[in-house]
N, C-alpha and C positions, 0 to 999 in steps of 0.2 A: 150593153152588149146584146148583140141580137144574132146567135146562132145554133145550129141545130146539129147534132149529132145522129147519122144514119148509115145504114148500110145501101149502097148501090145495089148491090145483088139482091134487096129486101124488095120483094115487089110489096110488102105492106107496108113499108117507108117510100117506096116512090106513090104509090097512092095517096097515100098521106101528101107528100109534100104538094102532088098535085092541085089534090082537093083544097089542103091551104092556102095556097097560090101566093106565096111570102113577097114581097116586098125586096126591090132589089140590094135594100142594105145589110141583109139578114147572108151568115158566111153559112156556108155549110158545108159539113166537114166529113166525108168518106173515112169512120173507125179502122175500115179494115186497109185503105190507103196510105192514110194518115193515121198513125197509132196514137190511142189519146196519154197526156202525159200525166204526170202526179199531178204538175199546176193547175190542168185543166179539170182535174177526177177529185181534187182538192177542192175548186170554184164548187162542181155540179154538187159535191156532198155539204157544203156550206149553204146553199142553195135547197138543199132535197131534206138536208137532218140528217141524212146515216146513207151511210155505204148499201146498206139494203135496199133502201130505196131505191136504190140505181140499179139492186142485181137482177136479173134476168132468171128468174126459176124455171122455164119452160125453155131454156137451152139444152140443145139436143149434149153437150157437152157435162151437162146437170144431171144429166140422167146418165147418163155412160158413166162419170165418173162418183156414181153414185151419192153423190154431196147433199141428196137429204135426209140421210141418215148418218150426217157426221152434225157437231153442233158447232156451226161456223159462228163468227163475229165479228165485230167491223172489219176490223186488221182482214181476218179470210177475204172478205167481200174487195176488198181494196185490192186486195193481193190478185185475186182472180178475176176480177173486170182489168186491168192493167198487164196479166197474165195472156188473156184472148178474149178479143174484141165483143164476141158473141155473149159474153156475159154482159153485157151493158143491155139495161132492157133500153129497147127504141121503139122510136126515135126520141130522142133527149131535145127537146126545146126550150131554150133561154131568150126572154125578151127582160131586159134590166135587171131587175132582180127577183122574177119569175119566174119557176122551172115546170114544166110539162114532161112527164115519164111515160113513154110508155106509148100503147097503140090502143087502149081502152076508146070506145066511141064516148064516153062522160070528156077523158084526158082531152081528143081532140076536140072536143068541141068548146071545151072552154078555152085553150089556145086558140083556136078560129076566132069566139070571143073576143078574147084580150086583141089578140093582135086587131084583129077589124078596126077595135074601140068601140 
């Protein structure tokens, strides 16, 4: 499977996807369009090791609802990316059975990497 999880509204995800320049077989899929489902939040955390991996701490939603001072766990992390879209850190890229989190410059460039070959 070859697809990416983003937000349209994210101009740090439309950058991204830019600057990747994917390949037309790669699906990409609009979180906040298309809500991501348990099967799919099930793949990425089989994929990442843990639900944390995927969560998003610098969501403006993380700090309003002040959740770093509660002590969450997978189950929370699950619950709250599947909850609102914004907890999922992005942009989420899958190439087979590699997953890319995140919008770190290390994250995209070793998906640039892989995917190039």
């Amino acid at each position: 499977m070859k697809k990416v999880y983003f937000l349209k509204t994210c101009n740090t995800c439309l950058r991204i996807l830019k600057e990747l320049d994917l390949p037309s077989e790669f699906i990409l899929q609009d979180i906040k369009a298309e809500e991501i489902t348990v099967k799919q939040l099930e793949a990425m955390k089989t994929l990442a090791g843990s639900y944390e991996a995927l969560f998003s701490k610098r969501s403006k939603l993380y700090k309003e609802m002040d959740l770093k001072t509660q002590d969450l766990n997978e189950r929370d992390y699950k619950h709250y990316i599947l909850e609102h879209y914004t907890f999922l850190s992005r942009p989420v890229i899958i190439v087979d059975n590699h997953i890319f989190i995140g919008n770190s410059k290390k994250t995209i460039e070793a998906a640039k990497k892989f995917i190039k070959g």
